[in-house]
ZASE-721878 format. One record per residue: x, y, z of N, C-alpha, C in turn; residue number from 1. Coordinates in steps of 0.02 Angstrom, whole numbers. Each point is the difference from the previous one (the first is absolute). Layout:
% residues N
    n.u    n.v    n.w   ca.u   ca.v   ca.w    c.u    c.v    c.w   i
      X      Y      Z      X      Y      Z      X      Y      Z NUM
...
% end
This chain:
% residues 430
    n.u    n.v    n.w   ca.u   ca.v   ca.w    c.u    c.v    c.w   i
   1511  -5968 -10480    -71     -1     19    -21     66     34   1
     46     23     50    -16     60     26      4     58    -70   2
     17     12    -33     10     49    -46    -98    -18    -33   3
     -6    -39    -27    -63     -9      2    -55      9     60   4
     -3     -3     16    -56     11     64      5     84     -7   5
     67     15     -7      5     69     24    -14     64    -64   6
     -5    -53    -60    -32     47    -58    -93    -30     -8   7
    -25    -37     50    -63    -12     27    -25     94     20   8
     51     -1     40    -41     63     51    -22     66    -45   9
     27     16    -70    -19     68    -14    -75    -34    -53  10
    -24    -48      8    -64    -42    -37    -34     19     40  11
     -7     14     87    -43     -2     37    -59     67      5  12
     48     64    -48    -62     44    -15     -1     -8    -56  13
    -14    -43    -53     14      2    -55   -111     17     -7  14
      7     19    -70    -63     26     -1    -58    -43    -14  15
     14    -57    -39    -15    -64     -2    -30    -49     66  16
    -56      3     34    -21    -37     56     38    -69    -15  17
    -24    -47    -54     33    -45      9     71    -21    -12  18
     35     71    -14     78    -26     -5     19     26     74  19
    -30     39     32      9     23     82    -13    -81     33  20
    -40    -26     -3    -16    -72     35     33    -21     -6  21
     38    -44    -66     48    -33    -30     72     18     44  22
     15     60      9     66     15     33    -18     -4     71  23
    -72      5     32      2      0     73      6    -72     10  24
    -36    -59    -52    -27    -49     27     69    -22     -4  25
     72     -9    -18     55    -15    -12     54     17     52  26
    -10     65      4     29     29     84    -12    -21     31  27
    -78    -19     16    -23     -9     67     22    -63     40  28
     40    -53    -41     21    -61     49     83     17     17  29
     44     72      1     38     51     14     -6     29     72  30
    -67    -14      4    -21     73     85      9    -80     51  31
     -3    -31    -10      8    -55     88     87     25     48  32
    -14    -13     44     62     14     62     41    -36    -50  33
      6    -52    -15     38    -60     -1     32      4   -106  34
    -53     49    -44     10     -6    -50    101     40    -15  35
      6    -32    -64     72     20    -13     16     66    -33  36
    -50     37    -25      0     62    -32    -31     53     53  37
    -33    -11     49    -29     31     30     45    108     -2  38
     54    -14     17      7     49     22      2     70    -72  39
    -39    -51    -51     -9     63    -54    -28     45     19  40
    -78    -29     50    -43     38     17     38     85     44  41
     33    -20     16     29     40     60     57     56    -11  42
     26    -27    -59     50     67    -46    -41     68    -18  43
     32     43     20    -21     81     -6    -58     35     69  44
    -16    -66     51    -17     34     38     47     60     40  45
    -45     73     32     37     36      9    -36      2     90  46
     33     42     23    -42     35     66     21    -32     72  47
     -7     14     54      2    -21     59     24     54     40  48
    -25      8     94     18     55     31    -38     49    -12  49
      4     52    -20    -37     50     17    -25     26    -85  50
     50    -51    -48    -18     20    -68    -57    -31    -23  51
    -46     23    -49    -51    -24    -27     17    -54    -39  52
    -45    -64     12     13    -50    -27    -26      5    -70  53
     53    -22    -76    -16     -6    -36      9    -68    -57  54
    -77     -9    -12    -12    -53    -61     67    -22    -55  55
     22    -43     14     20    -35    -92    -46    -14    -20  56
     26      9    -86    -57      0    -41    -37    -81    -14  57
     22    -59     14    -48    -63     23    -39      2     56  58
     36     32     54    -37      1     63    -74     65    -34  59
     29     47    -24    -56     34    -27    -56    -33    -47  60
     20    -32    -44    -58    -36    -41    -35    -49     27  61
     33    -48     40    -50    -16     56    -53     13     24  62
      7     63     38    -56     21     30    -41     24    -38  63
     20     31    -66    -59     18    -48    -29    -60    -30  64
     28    -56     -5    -32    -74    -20    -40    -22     36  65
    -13     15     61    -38    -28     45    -49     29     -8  66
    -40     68    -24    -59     20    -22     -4    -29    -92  67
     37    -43    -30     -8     -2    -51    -69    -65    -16  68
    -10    -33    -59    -57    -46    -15     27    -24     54  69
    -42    -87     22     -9    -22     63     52    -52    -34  70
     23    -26    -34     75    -65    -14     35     31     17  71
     25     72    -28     65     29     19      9     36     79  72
    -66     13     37      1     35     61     -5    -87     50  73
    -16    -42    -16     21    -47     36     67    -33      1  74
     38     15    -67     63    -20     29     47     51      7  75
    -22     56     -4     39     67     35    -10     -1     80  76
    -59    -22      2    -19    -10    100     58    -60     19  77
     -5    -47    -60     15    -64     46    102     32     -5  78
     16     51    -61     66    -17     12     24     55     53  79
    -35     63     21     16     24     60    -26    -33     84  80
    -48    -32     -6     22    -48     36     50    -51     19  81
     31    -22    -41     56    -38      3     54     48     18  82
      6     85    -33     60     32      9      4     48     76  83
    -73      3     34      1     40     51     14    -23     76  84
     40    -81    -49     18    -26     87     51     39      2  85
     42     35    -38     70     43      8    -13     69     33  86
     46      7     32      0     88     35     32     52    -30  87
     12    -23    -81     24     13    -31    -58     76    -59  88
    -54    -60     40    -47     23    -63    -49     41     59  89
     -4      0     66    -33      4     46    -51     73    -34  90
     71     57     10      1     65    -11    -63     18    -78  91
     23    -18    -42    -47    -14    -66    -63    -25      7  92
     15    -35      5    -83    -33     26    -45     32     47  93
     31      5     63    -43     40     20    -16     75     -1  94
     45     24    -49    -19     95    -25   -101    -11      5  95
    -21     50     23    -59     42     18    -43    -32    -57  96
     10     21    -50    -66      2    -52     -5    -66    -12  97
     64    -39     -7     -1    -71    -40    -48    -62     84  98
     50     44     58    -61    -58     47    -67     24     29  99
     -8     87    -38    -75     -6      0    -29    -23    -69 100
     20    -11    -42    -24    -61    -40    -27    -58     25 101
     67    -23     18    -16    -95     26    -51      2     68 102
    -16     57     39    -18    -37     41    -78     28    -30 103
     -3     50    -22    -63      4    -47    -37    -62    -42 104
     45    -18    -33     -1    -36    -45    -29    -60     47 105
     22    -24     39    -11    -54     65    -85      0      8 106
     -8     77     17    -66     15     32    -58    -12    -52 107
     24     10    -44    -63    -27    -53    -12    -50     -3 108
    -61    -48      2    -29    -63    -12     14    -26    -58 109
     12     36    -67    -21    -32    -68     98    -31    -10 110
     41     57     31     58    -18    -10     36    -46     -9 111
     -1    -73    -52     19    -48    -11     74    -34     13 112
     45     62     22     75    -11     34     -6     32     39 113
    -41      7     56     -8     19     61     27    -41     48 114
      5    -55     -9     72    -57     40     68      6     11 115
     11      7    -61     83     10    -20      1     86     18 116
    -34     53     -6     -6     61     26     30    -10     71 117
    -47    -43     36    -14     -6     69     83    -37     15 118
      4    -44    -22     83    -21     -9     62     41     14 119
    -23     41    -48     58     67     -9     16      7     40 120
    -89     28     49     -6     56     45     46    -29     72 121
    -13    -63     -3     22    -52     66     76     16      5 122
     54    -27    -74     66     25      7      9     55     22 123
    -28     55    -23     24     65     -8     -5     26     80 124
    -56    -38     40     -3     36     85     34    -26     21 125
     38    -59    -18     72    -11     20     38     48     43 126
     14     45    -44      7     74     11    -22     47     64 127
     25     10     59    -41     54     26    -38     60    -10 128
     77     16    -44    -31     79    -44    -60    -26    -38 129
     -3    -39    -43    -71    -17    -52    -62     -8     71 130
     20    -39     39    -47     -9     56    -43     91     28 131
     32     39     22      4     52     20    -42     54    -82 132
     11     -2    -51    -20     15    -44    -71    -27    -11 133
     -5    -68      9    -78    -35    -11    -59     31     50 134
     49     17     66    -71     20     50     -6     72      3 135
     30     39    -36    -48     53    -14     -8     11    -76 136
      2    -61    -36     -5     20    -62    -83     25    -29 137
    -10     45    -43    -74     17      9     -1     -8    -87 138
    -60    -30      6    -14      9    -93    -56     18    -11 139
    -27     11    -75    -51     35    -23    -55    -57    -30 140
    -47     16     24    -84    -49    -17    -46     36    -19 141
    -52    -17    -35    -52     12    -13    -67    -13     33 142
    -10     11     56    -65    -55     38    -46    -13    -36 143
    -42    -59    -29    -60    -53     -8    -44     36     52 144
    -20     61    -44    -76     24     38    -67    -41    -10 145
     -1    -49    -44    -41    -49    -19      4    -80     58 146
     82    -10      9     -4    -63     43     46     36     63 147
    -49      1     67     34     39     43     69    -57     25 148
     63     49     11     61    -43     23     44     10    -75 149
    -45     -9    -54     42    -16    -46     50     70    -46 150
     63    -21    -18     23     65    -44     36    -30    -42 151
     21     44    -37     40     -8    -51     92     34    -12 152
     41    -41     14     62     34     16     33     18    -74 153
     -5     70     -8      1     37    -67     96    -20    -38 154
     20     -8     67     97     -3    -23     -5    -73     -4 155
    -40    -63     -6     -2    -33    -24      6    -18    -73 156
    -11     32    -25    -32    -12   -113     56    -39    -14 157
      4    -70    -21     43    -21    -54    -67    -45    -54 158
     42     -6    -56    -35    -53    -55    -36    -61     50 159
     43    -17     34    -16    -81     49    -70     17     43 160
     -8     62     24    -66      5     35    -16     81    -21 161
    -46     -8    -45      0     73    -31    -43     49     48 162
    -54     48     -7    -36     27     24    -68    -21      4 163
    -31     22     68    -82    -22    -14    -39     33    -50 164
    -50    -45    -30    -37     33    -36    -70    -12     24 165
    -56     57    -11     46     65     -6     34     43     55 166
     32     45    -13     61     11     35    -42     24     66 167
     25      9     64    -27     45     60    -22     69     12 168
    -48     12      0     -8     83      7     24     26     53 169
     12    -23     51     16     50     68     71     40     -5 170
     -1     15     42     86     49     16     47    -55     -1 171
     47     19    -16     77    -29     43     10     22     46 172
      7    -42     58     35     12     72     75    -49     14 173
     21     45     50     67    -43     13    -19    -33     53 174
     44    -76     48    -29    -42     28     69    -30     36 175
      0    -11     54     57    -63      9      3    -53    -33 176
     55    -38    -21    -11    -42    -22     -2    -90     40 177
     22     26     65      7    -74     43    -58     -8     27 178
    -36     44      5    -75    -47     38    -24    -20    -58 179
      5     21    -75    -48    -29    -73     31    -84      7 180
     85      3     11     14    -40      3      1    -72     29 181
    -18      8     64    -54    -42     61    -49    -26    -51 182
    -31     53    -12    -86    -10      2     13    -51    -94 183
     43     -5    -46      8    -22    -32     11    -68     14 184
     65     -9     26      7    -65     30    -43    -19     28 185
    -71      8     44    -45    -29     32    -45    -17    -61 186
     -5     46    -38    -54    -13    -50     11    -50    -63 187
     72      1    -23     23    -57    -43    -20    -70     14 188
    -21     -7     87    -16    -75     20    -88    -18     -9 189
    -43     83    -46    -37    -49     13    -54     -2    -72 190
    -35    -12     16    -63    -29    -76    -41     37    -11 191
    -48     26    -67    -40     37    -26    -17    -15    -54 192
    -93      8     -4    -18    -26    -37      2     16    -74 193
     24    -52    -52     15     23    -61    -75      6    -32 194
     29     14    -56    -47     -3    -77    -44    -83     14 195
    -67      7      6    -32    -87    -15      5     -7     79 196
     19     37     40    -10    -16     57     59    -49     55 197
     30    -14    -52     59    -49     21     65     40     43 198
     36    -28     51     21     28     39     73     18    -22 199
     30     39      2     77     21    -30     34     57     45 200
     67     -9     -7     52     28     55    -29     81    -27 201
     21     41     77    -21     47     -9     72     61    -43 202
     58    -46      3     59     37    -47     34    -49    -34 203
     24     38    -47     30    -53    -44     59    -10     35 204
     53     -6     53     57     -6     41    -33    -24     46 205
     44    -38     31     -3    -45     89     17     55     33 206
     59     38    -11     29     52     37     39    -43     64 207
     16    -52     11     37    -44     51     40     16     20 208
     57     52    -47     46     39     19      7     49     31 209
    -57     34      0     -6     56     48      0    -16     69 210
      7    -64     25     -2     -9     61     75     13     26 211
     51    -17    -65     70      4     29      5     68     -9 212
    -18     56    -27     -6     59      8     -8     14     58 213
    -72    -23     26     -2     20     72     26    -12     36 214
     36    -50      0     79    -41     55     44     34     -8 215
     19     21    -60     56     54    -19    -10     61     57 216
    -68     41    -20    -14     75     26     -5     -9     72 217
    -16    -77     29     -4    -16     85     54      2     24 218
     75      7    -41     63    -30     20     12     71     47 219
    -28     66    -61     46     50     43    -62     42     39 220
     49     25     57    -56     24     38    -66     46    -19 221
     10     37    -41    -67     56    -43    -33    -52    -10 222
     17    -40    -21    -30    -61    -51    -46    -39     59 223
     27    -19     42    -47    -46     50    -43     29     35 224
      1     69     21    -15     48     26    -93     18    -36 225
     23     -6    -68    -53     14    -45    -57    -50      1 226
     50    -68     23    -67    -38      7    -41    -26     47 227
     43     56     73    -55      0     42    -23     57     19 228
    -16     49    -71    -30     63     21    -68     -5    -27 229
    -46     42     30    -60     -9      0    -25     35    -88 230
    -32    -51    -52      6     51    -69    -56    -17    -17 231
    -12     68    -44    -71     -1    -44      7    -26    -60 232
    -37    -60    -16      4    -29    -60    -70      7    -61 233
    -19     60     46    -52     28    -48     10     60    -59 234
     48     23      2     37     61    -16    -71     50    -61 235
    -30    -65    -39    -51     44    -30    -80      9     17 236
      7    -20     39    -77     -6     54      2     94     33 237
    -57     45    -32     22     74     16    -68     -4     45 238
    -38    -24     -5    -68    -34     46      5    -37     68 239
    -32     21     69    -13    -44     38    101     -2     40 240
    -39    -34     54     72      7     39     51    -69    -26 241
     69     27     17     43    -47    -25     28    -53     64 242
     12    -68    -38      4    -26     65     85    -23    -18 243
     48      5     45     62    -16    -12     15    -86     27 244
     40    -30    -31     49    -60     36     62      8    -25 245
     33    -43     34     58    -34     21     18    -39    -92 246
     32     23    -27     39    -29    -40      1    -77    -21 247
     40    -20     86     36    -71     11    -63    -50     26 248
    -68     31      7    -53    -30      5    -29    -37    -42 249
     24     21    -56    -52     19    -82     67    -81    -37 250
     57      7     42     65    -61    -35     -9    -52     54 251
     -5    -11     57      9    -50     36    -53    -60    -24 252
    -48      7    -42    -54    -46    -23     49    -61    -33 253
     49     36    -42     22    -78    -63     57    -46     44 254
    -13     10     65     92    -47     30    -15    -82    -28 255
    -60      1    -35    -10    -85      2    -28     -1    -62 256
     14     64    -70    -26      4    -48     49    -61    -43 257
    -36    -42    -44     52    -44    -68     53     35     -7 258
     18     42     -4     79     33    -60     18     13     73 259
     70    -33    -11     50      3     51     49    100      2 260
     -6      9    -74     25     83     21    -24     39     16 261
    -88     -3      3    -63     25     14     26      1     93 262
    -24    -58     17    -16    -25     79     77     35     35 263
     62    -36    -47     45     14      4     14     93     33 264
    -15     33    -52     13     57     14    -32     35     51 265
    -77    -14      3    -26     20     53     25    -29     63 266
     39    -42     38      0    -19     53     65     25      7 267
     50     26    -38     40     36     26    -16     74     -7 268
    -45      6    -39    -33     75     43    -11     -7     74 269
    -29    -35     20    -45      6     67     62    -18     26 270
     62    -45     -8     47      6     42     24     70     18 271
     28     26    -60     25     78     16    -28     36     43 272
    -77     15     -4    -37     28     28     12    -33     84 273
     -6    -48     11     11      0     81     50     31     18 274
     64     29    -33     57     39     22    -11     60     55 275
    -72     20    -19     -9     74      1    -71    -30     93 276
     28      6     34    -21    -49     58    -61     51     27 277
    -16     71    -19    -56     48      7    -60    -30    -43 278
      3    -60    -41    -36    -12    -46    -26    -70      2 279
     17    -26     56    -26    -69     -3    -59     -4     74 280
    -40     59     24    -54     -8     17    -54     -3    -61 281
     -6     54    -57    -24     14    -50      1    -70    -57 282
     85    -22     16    -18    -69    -36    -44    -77     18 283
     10     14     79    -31    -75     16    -76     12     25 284
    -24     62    -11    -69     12      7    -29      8    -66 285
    -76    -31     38    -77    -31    -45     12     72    -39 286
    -21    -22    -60    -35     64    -41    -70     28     33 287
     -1    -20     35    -97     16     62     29     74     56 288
     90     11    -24     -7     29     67     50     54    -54 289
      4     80     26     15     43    -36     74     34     38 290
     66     -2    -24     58     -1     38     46     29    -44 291
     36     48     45     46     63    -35     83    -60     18 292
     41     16    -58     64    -12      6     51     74     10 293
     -3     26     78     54     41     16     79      4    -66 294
     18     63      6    -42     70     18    -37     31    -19 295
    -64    -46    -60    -33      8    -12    -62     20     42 296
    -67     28    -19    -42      5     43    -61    -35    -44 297
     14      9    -61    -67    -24    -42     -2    -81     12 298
    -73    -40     17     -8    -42     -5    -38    -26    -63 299
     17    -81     16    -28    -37    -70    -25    -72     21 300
    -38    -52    -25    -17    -47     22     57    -37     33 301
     15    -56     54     45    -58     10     12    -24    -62 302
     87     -6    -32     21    -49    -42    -17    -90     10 303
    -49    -14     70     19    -48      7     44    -89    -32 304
     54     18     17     58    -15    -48     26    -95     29 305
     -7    -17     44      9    -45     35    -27    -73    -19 306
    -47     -4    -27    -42    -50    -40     42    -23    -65 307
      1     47    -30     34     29    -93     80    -24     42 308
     17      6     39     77    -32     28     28    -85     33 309
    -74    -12     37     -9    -62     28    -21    -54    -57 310
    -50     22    -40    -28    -43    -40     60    -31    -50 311
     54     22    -20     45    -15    -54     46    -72     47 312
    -10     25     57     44    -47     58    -49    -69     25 313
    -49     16     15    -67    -66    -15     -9    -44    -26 314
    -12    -68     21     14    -80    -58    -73     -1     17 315
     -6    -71    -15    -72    -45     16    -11    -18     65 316
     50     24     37    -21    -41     72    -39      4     62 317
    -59    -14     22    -42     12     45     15      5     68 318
    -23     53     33     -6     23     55    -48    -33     42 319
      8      3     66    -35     -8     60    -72     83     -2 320
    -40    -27     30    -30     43      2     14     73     48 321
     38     -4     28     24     41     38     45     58    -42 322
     54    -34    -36     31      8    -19    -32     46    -79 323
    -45    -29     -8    -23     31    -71    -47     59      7 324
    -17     17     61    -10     53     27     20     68     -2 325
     79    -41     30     60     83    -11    -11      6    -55 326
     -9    -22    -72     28      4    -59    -33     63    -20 327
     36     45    -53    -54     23    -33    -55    -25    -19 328
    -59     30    -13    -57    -16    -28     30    -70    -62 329
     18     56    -59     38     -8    -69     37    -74     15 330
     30    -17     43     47    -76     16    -39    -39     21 331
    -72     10     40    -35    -59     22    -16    -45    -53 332
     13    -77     26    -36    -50    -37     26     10    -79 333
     74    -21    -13     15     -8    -74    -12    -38    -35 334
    -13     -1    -60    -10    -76    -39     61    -32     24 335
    -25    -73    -42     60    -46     12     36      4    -61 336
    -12     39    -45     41     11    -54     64     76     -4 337
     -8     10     68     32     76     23     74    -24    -18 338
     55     47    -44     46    -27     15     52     87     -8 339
     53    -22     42     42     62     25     30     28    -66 340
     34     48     30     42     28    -62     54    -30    -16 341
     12    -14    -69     48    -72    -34     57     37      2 342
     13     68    -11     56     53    -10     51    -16    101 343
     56     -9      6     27      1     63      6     63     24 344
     65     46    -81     -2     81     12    -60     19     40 345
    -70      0    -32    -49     47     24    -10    -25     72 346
     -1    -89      3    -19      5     96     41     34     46 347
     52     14    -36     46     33     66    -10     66      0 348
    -12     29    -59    -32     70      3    -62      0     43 349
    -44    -50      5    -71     23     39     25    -17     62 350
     31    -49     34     25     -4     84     56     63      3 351
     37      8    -21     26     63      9    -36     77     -9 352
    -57     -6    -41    -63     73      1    -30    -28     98 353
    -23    -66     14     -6     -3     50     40     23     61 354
     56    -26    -10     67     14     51      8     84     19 355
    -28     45    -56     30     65     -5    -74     41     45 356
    -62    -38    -26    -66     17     48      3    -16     72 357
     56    -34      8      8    -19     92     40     62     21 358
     22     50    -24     60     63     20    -49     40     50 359
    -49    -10     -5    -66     26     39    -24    -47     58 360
     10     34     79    -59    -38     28    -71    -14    -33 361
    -27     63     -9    -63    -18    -20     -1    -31    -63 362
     49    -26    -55     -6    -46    -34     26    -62      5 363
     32    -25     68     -5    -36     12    -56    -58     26 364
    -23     50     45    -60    -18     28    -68     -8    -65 365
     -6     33    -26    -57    -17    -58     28    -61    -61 366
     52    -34     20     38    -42    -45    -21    -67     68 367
      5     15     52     -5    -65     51    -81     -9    -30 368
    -46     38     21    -59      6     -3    -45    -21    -59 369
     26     10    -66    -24    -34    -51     25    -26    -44 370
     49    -80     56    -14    -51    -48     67     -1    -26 371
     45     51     -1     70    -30    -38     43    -54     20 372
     -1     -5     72     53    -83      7    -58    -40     10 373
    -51     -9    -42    -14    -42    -14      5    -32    -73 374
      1     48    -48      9     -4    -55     81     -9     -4 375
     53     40     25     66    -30    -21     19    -47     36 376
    -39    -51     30     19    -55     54    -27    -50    -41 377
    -41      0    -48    -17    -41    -32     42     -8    -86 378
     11     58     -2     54     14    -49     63    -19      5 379
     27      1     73     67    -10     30      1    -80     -2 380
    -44    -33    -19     -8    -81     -2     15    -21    -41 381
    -20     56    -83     16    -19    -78     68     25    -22 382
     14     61     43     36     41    -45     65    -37    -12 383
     69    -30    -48     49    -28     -9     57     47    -11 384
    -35     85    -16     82     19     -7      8     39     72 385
     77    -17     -3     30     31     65    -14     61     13 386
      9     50    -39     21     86     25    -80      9     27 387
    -55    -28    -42    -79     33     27     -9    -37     43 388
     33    -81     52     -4    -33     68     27     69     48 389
     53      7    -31     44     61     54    -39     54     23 390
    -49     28    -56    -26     44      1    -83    -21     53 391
    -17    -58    -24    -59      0     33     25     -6     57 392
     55    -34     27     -3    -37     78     24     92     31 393
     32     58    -31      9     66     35    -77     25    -19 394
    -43    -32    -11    -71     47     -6    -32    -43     52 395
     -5    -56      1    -44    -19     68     38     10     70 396
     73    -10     -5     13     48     64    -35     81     28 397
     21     12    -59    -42     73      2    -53     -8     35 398
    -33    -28    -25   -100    -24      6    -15    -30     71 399
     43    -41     25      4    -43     66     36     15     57 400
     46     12     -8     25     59     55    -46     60     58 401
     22      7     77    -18     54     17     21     61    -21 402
    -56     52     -9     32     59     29     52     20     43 403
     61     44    -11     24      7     49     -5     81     25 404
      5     25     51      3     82      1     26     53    -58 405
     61    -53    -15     29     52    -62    -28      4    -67 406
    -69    -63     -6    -14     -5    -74    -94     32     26 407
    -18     20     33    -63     30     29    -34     53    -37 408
     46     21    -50      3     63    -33    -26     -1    -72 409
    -41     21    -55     -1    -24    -53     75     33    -22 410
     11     -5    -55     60     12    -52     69    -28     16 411
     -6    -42     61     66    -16     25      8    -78     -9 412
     39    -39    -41     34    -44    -43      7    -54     55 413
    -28    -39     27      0    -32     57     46    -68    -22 414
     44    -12    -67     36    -77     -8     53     34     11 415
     46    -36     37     73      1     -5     27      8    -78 416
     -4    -56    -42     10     -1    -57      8     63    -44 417
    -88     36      4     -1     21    -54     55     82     21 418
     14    -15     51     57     57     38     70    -16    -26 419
     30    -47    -27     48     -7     -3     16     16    -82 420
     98      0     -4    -20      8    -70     40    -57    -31 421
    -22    -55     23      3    -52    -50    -30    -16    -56 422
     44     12    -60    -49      3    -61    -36    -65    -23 423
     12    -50     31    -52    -57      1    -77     11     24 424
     -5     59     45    -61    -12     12    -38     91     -2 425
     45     23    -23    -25     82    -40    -68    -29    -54 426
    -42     42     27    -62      6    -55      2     62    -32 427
     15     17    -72     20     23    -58    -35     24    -31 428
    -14     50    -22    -51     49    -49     -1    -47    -76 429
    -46    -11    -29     -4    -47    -39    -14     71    -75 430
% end
């Protein structure tokens, strides 16, 4: 059987579109972790260390399949997806031109495997190095001098999402590619009016995955760093003054979005991000108030991030009026249909993003003040798994406790616990 599969692979540039399909669509149940031929894919790779990584010739037709008609570039997406959980393939995949493709390719609206793109992209930041590569990666657009904001990412072109017509007159400019990337993911969530007036997604991709991208790029420090630096997400606005934000402002909205890898990913962004303890005045303040994250000097609106953290932790259950007071605005008076986050993983990620906002007097104190042990005291009533009880009952200590002289200070870690290094109760870069 293997001898077959493996006279599959020289069909895959064959000149014939549909005898190219025929051999991908046959391979392609070959690329899973778990499949028995898998490691065809992986014969003749070369490179690692300081040598240039080089293509085998499947791993090469691949990537040229993925700009091919849209049958064969969807299961060329779907079978390097399946192959880029390996670190095998890390190096290849992410060479320069091929992931300013994909993430090009991402950025376009019409892009019909802009999912499985986005997929890729998620394995591949796996990777630090790919991580480190994505945030200064810069690609080439065309700006939509007709729809302001809008461009056209030129290293995009496959058959699957061809070119606009008619084509763009302006220049090519080069661009970062992680703030397009933000501003993509925000925009995939929302609606525009079609043809007849009827309402339709504004891209053909969810882009859901890009959130584990951003969990990925939060893991390492550049990466978290980036998303509490103050950025212009206007890049083609040459008119009028530019107004900058906060990255992790623009992600903290979906912690309570439907798709669990969506909400998912973003809330271990905002975990990471509390690591960086210069950054959680900027996070737990109103967007009403304008605040630099040291050693920065440029300011940008409040992430106010605290709501987008509490709310995932929030049931149906009514407060005293006193009590509903502290709350954020956003938590007063829930329906009775309010119900918490069903995921356990993620609650312990949001009391532990809490736990890590107490490393601060002054975030301690703005945590007494609005409303959190009231919300995990009511939570601490439902919650059934053990490790997030452990966790809440070391966060309302936190919360209930005096001051003592030695914790008077912001930046100074006031739990015994989180001092020790018992790896039971280490909170972990996600």
């Amino acid at each position: 059987m293997e001898a077959q599969y493996q006279e599959l692979l020289q069909f895959l540039h064959d000149k014939n579109p549909q005898v190219r399909h025929l051999a991908l669509e046959n391979l392609l149940s070959q690329t899973p972790q778990d499949a028995p031929y898998r490691k065809l894919f992986f014969t003749g790779l070369s490179g690692g260390g300081l040598a240039k990584p080089k293509d085998s010739e499947v791993i090469r037709d691949l990537k040229l399949l993925c700009r091919d008609n849209l049958a064969i570039a969807h299961d060329a997406f779907r079978a390097l997806v399946n192959l880029s959980d390996s670190p095998m393939l890390v190096n290849t995949l992410s060479e320069k031109n091929f992931l300013t493709f994909i993430v090009s390719y991402i950025l376009y609206p019409p892009a019909t495997c802009a999912d499985l793109a986005a997929m890729m992209l998620s394995n591949l930041t796996s990777s630090h190095a790919v991580c480190s590569t994505l945030l200064s990666l810069k690609i080439k657009v065309i700006p939509d001098e007709k729809n302001p904001g809008a461009f056209y990412p030129t290293q995009s072109r496959a058959s699957s999402c061809p070119a606009p017509v008619p084509y763009p007159s302006g220049d090519e400019i080069e661009v970062r590619a992680l703030p397009l990337l933000v501003e993509a993911f925000v925009d995939a969530t929302k609606q525009v009016a079609g043809e007849g007036g009827a309402m339709e997604k504004s891209r053909k991709g969810d882009l859901h995955f890009l959130a584990s991208v951003f969990a990925n790029l939060s893991a390492t420090p550049t990466g978290r760093q980036y998303f509490v630096t103050a950025e212009d997400f206007t890049p083609f606005n040459t008119s009028g003054e530019k107004t900058k934000e906060y990255p992790l402002s623009k992600l903290s909205a979906f912690t309570e979005h439907p798709d669990l890898i969506r909400r998912g990913g973003v809330i271990s962004c905002i975990k990471n991000c509390t690591f960086i303890k210069q950054a959680h005045l900027a996070m737990l303040s109103s967007d009403s108030t304008s605040v630099a994250v040291p050693p920065s000097e440029e300011k940008a609106p409040g992430m106010n991030c605290l709501p987008y953290i509490l709310l995932p932790l929030a049931g149906p259950e009514e407060f005293d009026l006193e009590d509903q007071e502290a709350l954020p605005e956003a938590l007063q008076f829930l329906p009775p249909t309010k119900k918490r986050e069903a995921d356990s993983a993620l609650r312990m990620l949001l009391v532990e993003t809490l736990l890590l906002l107490c490393t601060t007097r002054w975030g301690r104190d703005y945590l007494r003040t609005n409303g959190v042990y009231q919300i995990v005291r009511a939570h601490h009533e439902q919650e059934q798994e053990d490790k997030v009880l452990v966790l809440i009952d070391r966060l309302v200590n936190l919360l209930k406790r005096d001051e003592s002289e030695t914790t008077m200070n912001d930046g100074v870690i006031e739990s015994a616990e989180a001092a020790e290094d018992d790896e039971d109760d280490k909170i972990e870069e996600i």
